[in-house]
C-alpha positions as CSV (number, residue, x, y, z in Angstrom):
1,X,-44.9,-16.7,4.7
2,X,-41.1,-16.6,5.2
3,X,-39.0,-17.3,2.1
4,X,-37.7,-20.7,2.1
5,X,-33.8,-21.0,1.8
6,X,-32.3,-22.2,-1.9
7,X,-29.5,-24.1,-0.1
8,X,-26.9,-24.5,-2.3
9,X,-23.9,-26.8,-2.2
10,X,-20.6,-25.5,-4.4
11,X,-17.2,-27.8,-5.2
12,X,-14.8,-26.9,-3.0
13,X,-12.7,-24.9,-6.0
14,X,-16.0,-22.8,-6.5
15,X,-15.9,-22.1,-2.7
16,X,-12.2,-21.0,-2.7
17,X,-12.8,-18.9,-5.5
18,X,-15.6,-17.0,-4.0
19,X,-14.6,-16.8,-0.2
20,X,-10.9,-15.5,-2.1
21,X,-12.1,-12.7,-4.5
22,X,-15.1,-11.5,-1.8
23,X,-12.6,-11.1,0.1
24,X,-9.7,-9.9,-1.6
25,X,-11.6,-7.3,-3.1
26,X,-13.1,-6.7,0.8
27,X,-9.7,-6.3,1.8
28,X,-9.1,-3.6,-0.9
29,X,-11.8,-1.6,-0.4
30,X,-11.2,-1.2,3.3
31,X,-7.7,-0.5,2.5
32,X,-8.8,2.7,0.6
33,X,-11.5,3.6,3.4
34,X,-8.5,2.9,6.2
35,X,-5.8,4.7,4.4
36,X,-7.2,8.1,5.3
37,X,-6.7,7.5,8.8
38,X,-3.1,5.8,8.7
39,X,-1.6,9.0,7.7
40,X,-3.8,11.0,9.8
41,X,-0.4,13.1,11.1
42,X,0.5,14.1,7.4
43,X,-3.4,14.6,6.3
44,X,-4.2,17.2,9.0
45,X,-1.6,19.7,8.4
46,X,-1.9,19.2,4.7
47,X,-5.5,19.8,4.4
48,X,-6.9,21.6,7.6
49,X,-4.3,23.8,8.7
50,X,-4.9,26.2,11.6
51,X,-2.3,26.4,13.8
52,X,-3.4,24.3,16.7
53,X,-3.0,20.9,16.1
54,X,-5.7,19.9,18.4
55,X,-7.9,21.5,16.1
56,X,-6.6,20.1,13.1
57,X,-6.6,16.5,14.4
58,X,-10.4,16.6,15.2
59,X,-10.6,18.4,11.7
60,X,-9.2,15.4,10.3
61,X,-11.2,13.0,12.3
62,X,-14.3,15.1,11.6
63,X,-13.9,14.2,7.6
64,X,-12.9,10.6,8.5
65,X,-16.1,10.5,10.3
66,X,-18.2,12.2,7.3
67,X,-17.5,9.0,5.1
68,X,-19.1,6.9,7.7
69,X,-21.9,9.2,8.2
70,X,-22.8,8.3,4.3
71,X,-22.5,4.6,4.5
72,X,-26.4,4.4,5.1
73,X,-27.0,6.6,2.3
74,X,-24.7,4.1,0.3
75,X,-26.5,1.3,2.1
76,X,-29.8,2.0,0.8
77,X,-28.6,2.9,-2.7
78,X,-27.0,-0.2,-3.1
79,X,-28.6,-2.5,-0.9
80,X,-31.7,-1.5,-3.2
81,X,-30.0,-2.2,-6.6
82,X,-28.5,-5.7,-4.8
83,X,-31.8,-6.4,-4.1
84,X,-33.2,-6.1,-7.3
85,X,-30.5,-6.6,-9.9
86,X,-28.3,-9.0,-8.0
87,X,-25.2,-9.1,-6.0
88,X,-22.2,-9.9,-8.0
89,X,-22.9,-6.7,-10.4
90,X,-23.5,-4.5,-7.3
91,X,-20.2,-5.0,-5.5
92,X,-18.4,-4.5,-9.0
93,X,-19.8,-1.0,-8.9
94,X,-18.8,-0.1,-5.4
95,X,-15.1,-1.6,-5.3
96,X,-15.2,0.4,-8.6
97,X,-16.6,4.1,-7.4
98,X,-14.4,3.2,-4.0
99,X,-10.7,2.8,-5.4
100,X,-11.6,6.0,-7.9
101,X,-12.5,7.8,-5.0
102,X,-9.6,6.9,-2.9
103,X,-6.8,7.9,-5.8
104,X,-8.9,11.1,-5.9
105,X,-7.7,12.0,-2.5
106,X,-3.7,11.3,-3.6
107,X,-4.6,14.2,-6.0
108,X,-6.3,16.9,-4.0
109,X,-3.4,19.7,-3.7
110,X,-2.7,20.6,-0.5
111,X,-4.4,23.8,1.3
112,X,-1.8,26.1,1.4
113,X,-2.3,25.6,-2.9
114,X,-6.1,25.8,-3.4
115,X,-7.4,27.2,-0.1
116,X,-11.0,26.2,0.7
117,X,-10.9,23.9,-2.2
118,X,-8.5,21.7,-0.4
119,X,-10.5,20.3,2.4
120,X,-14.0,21.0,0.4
121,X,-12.4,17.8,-2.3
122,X,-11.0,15.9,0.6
123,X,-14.7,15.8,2.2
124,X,-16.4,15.1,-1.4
125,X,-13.7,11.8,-1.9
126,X,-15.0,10.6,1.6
127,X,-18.9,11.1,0.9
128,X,-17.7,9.0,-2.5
129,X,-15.9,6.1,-0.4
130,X,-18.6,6.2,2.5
131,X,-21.1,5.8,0.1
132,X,-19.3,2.9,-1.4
133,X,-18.3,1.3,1.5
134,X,-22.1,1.0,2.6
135,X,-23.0,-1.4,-0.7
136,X,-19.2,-3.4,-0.2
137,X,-19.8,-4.8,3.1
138,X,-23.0,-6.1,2.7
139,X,-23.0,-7.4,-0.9
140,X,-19.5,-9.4,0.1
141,X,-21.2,-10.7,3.4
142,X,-24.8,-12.3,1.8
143,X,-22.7,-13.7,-1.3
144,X,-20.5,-16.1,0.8
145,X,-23.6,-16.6,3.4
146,X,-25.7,-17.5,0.0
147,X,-22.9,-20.0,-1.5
148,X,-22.1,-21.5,2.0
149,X,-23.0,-25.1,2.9
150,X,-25.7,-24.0,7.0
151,X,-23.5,-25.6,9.1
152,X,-20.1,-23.8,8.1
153,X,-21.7,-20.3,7.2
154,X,-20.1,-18.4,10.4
155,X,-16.5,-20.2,9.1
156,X,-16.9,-19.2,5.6
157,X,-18.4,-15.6,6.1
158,X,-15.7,-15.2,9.1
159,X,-13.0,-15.1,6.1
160,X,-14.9,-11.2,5.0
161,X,-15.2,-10.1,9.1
162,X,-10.8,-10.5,8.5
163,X,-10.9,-9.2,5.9
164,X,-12.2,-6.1,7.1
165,X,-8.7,-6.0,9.8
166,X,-6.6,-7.0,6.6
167,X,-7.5,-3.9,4.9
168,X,-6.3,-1.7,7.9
169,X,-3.3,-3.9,8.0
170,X,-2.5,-3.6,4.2
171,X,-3.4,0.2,4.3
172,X,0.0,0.2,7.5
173,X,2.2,-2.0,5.3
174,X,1.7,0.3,2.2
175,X,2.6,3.2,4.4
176,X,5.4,1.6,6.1
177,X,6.9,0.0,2.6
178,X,6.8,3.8,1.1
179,X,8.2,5.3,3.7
180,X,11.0,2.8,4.4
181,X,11.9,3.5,0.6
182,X,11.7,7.2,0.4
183,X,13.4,10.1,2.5
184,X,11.6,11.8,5.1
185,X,11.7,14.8,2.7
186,X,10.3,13.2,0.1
187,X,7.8,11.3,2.2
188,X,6.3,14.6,3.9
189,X,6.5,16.7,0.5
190,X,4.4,13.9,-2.1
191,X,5.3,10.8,-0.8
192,X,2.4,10.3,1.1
193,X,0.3,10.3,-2.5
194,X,1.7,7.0,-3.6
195,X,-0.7,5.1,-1.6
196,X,-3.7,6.8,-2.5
197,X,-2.5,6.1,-6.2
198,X,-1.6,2.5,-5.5
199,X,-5.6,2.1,-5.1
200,X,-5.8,1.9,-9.1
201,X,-3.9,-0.9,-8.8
202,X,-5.8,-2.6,-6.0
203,X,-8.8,-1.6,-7.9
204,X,-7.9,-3.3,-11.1
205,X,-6.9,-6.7,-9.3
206,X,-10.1,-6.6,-7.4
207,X,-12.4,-6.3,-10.9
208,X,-10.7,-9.0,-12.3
209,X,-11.0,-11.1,-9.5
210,X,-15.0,-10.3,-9.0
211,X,-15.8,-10.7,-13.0
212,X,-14.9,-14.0,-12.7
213,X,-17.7,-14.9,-9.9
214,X,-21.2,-15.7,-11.0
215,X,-24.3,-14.3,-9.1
216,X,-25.4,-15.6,-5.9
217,X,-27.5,-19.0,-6.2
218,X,-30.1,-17.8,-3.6
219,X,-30.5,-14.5,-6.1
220,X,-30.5,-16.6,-8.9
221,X,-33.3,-19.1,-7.7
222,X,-35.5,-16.0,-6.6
223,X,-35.2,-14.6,-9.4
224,X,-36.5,-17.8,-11.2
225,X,-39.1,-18.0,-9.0
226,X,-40.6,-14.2,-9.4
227,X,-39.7,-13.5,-5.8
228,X,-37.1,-10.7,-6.4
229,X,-38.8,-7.7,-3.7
230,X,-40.9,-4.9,-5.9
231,X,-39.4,-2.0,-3.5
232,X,-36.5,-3.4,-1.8
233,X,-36.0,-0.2,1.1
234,X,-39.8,0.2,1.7
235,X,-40.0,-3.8,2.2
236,X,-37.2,-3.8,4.5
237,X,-39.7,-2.1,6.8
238,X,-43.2,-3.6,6.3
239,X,-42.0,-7.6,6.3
240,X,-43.4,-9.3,9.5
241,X,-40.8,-8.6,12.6
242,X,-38.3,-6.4,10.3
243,X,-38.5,-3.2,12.5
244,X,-37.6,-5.3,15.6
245,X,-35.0,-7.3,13.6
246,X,-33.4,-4.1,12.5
247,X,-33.6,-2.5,15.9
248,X,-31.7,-5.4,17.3
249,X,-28.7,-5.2,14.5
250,X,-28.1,-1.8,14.5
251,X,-28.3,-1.3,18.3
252,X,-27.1,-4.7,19.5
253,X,-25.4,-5.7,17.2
254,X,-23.5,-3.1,14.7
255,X,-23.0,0.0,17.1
256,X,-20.9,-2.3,20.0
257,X,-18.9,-4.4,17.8
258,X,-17.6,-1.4,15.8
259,X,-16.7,0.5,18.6
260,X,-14.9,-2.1,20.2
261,X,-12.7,-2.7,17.1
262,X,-12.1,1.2,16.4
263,X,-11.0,1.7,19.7
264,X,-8.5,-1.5,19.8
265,X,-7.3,-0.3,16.4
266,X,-7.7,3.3,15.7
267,X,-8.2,4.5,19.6
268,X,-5.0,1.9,20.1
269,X,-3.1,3.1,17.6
270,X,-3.6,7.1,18.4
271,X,-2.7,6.5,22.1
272,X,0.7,5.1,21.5
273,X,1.1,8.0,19.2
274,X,0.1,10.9,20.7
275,X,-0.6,10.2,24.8
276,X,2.5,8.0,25.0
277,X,4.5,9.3,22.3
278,X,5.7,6.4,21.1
279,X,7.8,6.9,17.0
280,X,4.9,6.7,14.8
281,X,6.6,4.5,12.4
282,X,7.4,1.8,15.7
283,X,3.6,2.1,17.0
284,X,2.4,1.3,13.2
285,X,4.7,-1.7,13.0
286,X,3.0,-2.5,16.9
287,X,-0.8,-2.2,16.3
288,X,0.3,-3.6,12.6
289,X,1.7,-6.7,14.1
290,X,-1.3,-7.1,16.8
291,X,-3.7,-6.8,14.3
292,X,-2.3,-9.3,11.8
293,X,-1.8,-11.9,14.3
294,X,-5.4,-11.1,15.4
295,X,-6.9,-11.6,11.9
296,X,-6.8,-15.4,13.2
297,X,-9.4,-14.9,16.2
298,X,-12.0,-13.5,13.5
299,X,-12.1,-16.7,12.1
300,X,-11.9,-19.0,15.1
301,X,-15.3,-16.9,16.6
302,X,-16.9,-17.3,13.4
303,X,-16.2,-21.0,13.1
304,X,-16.7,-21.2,16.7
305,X,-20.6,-19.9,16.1
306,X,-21.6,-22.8,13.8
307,X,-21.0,-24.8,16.4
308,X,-22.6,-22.9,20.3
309,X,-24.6,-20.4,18.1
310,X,-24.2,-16.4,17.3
311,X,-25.4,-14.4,20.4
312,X,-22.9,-16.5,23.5
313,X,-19.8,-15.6,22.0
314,X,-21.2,-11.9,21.4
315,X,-22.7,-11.1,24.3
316,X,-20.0,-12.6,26.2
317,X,-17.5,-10.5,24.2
318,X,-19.5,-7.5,25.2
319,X,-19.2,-8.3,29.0
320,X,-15.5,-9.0,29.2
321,X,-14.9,-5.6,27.3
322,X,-16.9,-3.4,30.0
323,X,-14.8,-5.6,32.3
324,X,-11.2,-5.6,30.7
325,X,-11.2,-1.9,28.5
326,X,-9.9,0.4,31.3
327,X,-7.2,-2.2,32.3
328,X,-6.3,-3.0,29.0
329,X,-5.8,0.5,28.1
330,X,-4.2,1.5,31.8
331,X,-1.5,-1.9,31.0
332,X,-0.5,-0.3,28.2
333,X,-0.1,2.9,29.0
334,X,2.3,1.7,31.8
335,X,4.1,0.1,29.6
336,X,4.3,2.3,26.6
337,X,5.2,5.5,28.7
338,X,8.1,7.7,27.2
339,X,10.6,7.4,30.5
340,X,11.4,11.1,29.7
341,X,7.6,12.5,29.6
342,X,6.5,14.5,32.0
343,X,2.8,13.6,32.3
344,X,4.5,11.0,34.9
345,X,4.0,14.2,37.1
346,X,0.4,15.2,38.3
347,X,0.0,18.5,37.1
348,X,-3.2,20.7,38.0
349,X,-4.3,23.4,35.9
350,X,-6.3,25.8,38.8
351,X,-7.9,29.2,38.2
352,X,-11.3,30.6,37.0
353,X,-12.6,30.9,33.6
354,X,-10.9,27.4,32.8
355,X,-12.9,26.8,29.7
356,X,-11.2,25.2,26.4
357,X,-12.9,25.0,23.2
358,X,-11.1,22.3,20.4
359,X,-12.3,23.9,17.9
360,X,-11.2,27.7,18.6
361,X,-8.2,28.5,16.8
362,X,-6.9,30.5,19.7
363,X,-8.3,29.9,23.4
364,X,-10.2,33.3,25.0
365,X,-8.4,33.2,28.5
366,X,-5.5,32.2,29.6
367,X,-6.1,29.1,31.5
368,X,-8.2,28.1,28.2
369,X,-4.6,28.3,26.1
370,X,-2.2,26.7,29.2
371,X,-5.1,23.6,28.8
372,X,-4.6,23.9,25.5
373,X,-0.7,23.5,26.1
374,X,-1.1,20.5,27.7
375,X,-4.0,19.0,25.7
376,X,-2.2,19.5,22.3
377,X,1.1,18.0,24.0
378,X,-0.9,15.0,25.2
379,X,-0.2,15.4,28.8
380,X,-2.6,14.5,30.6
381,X,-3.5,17.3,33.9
382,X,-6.4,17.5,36.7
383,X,-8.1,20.8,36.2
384,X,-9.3,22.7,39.4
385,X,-11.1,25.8,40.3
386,X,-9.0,28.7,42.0
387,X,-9.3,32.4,42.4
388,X,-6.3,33.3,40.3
389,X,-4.3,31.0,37.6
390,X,-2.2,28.6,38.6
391,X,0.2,25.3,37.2
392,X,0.9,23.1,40.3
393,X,3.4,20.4,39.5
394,X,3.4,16.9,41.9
395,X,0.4,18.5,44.1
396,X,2.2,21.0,45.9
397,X,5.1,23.3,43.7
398,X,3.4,26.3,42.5
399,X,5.1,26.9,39.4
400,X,5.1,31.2,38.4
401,X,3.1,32.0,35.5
402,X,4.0,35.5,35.9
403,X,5.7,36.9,32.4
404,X,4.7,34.4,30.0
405,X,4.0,35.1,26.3
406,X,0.1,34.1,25.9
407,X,0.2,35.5,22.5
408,X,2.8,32.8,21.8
409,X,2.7,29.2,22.4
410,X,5.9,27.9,21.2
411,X,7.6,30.6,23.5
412,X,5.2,30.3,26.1
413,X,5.7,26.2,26.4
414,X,9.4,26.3,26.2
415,X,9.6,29.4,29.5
416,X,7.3,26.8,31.5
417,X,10.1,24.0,31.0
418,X,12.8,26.8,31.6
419,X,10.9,27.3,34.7
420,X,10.0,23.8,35.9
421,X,13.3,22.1,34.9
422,X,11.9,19.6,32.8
423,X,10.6,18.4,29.9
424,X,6.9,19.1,30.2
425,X,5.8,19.2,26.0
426,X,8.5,18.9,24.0
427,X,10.1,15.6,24.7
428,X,11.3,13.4,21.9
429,X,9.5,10.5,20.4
430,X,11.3,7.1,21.9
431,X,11.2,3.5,20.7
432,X,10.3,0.9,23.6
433,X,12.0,-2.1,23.6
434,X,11.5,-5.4,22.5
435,X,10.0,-6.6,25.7
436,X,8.0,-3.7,26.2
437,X,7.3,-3.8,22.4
438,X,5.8,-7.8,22.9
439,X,3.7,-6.3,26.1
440,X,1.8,-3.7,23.9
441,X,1.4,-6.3,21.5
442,X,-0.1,-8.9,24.2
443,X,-2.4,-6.3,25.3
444,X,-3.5,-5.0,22.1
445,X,-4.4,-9.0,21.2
446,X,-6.5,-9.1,24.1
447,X,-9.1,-5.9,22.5
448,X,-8.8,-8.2,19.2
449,X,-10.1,-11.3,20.4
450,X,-13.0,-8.9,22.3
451,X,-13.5,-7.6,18.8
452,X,-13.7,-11.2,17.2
453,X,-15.9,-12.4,19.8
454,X,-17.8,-9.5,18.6
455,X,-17.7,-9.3,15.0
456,X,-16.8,-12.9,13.9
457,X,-19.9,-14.2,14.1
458,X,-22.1,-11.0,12.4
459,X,-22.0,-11.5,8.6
460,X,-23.9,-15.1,9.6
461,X,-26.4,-13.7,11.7
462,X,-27.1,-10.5,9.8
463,X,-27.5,-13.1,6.7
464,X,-29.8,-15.3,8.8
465,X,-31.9,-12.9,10.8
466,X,-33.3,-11.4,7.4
467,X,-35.8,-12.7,4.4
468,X,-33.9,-13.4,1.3
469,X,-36.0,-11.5,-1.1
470,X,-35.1,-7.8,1.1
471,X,-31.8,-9.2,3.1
472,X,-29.2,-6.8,0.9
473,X,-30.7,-3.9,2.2
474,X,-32.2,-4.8,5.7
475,X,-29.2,-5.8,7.0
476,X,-26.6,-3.2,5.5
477,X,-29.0,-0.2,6.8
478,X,-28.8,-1.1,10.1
479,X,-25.1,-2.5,10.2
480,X,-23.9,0.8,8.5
481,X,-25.9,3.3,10.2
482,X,-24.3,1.7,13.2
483,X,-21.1,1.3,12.1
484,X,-21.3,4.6,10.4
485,X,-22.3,6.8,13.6
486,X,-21.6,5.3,16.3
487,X,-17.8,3.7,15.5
488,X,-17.1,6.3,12.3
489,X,-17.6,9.0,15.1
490,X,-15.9,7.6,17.9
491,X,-12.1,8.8,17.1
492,X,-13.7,12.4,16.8
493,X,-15.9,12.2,20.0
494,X,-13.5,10.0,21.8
495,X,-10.6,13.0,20.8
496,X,-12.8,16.0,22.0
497,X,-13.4,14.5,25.5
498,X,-9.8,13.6,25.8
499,X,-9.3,17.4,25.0
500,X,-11.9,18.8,27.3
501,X,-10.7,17.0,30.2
502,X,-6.8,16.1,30.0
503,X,-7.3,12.5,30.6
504,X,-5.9,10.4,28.1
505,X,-8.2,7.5,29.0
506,X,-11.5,9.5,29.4
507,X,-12.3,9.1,25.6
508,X,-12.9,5.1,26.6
509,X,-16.0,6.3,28.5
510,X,-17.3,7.0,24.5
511,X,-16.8,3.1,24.0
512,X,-18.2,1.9,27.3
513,X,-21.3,3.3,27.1
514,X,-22.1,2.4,23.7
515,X,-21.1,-1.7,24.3
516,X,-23.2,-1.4,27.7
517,X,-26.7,-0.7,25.2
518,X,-25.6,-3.2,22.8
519,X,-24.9,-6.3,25.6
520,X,-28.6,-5.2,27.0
521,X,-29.7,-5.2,23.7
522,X,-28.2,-8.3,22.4
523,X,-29.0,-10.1,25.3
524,X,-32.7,-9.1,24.9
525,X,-33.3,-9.9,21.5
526,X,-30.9,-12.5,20.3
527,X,-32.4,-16.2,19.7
528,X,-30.6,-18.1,21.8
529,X,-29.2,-21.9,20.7
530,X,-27.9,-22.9,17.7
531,X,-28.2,-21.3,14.4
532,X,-30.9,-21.7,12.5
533,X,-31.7,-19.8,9.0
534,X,-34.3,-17.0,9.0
535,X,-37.3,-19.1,7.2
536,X,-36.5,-21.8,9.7
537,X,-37.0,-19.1,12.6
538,X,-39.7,-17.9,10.6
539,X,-41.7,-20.3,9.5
């Protein structure tokens, strides 16, 4: 017998407060999860130096991504204690452990201090944030589904889905605002700490904004009633239709919408970086801009819901990515490209044992370290199989190999651009202009509004596709495990095969895939129609 729903109808002040400090303090905590990854270019060399910066970028990803593999952990921690002892006190203790965590990391001293230690504190900071991050989400989510009036839960939940972008885009204007005050010296030597430390600060707001809050009516009534679940994480699995429930969220629902939004952000924001080499202080103010202007589709999807229902505007979202990703991306890229970079040339790495490994710290042949040239340069090439090593530049010039330095890569690179006559990896960064600027911003808009088709809509459904009594934990386990492997990875995977084969657009494929399963599952096990709440679908 499905729970039946304590509906509960709050003034309109008691409404602004709690869709404000859920989401404020949402806002917070994925600043200090997002953080790590907006200084990605300092954070690498500081903490997982090696020498090859390919290496030391997936290095960095591969900690960004151990964070996410710990949100189910945190998911069933805290999804269990929400369950049982109640929402509001839940989410104080993970914005709590999460902005400790997060100044931890502005503390670490850097490798070339400690060693080992370095990176060995870096990773235990992450397992701290992942495992807060996997109680925030969900805890933030059911309490504004639980105070919301049915027929405006998708607009009121759709306030936390934003809030989730305004964290990346606080965690940019933090960065930006302390650089544009401090010297490049003294940004590169400590500056980059003041962020990490300005958590405390976030963390203190946040806390005094939650206290305020009372528990969740739904929780409250339950409670009352003796209905609170005996074993929260075991119950998640033994209700009636559970398993298939979950199946559908974390396959249908959590792994494509993350992806979609890691690549329009993250993936976005890397590419203009490194492929295009765009300034990295003008491509943060760029994926900055798109996203804060996109915040606004987040809520139109989720208001949009209440009214056609959850699955049409998420499975259509999932179609018009598989159809607009690759164009999206290959727009940009014409736009964004530096008009000095080589990789305008088609380059072809030919020769046997062509074999690079990303994580090596020095390549075993030579064709291995001239792909590693290119790869770390982010220029893109075509590799090809040949008896004897060879660079061919435009599909035809045979440039000499003959000579070079393979012990050395710095003097290596710069003899192949004495030889070739061009700049082939060490071209400046360059600012595009204003028009070009508004074009990146119009095509980055467009992967937002695939992500808020996507992601406006969930924290409603998740709320209504689970019983009250176990819906903390049965829907953060799945939306985090998702979320968790299949987005928090995607940077890392998505950067190893842009390494492996010299096409800057090949890590998309990573994405693709992942929203093709999730539109077949979706489609498959979504109700269709209007919204209805889970003892009503129940029943």
């Amino acid at each position: 017998m499905a729970t039946k729903p304590h509906h509960h109808e709050p003034s309109a002040s008691e409404m602004r407060l709690v869709i404000g400090a859920s989401s404020a303090g949402t806002v917070f905590e994925w600043y200090d999860f997002f953080i790590y990854a907006a200084l990605g270019s300092i954070l690498s060399k500081t903490f997982f130096p090696t020498g090859n910066a390919t290496l030391e970028m997936l290095l960095f990803w591969l900690v960004f991504a151990v964070g996410f593999g710990f949100r189910p952990l945190g998911a069933v921690f805290f999804g269990y204690l929400g369950d049982k002892l109640g929402r509001k006190y839940t989410f104080l203790v993970t914005v709590t452990l999460m902005g400790v965590a997060t100044a931890g990391v502005g503390l670490i001293p850097a490798a070339e201090q400690i060693g080992f230690w370095a990176p060995a504190l870096v990773i235990l900071m992450r397992i701290l944030q992942g495992l807060a991050l996997g109680g925030e989400y969900g805890g933030a989510a059911i309490y504004v589904a639980e105070h919301s009036a049915f027929e405006k839960r998708g607009f009121y939940t759709s306030f936390i889905q934003a809030s989730v972008v305004g964290g990346f885009v606080l965690s940019l204007i933090v960065v930006l605002g302390c650089k544009a005050m401090m010297s490049p010296e003294t940004w590169n030597a400590w500056g980059w700490r003041v962020p990490f430390l300005l958590s405390i600060i976030l963390l203190a707001i946040s806390l005094w904004m939650r206290v305020k809050l009372s528990e969740s009516p739904v929780f409250k009534a339950m409670k009352e009633e003796g209905e609170i679940a005996g074993n929260p994480f075991v119950e998640s699995f033994t209700y009636p239709g559970n398993k298939k429930r979950i199946f559908i969220a974390l396959f249908g629902i959590a792994a494509g919408l993350t992806v979609i939004w890691y690549t329009a952000m993250f993936s976005g924001l890397g590419f203009l970086q490194n492929s295009m080499h765009i300034e990295t202080t003008t491509a943060e103010i760029i994926v900055g801009i798109s996203a804060l202007i996109g915040m606004g589709f987040y809520i139109y999807f989720g208001k949009l819901s209440d009214r056609i229902g959850r699955k049409k505007p998420i499975v259509i979202g999932y179609a018009l990515t598989l159809l607009l990703l690759f164009p999206t991306f290959w727009f940009i890229g014409s736009v964004a490209k530096n008009p000095a970079q080589s990789s305008a040339i088609e380059w072809t790495i030919r020769g046997p044992d062509c074999t690079y490994d990303p994580f090596a710290t020095k390549q075993k042949t030579e064709c291995g370290k001239l792909m590693g040239d290119f790869a770390g340069a982010g220029v893109s090439y075509t590799l090809a199989a040949g008896d004897k090593l060879e660079l061919v530049m435009g599909g035809s010039q045979v440039v000499a190999l003959d000579g070079l330095n393979w012990d050395d890569a710095k003097a290596r690179k710069a003899e192949i651009e004495a030889r070739v006559g061009k700049t082939v990896f060490n071209f400046e960064k360059h600012k595009p202009s204003l028009g070009q600027s508004a074009l990146i911003i119009a095509a980055l808009l467009v992967l937002m509004a695939l992500s808020a088709a996507t992601y406006g809509p969930v924290a409603a459904l998740l709320a209504e596709m689970f019983p009250p009594k176990v819906r903390y934990s049965s829907m953060s386990i799945p939306y985090h495990i998702g979320t968790g492997y299949f987005g928090g990875f995607l940077p890392f995977i998505a950067g190893y095969i842009v390494a492996r084969t010299g096409d800057p657009y090949s890590g998309l494929w990573y994405t693709w895939f992942v929203v093709l399963m999730a539109m077949i599952v979706a489609w498959w096990g979504l109700p269709n129609g209007k919204p209805r709440d889970f003892a009503d679908d129940a029943a």
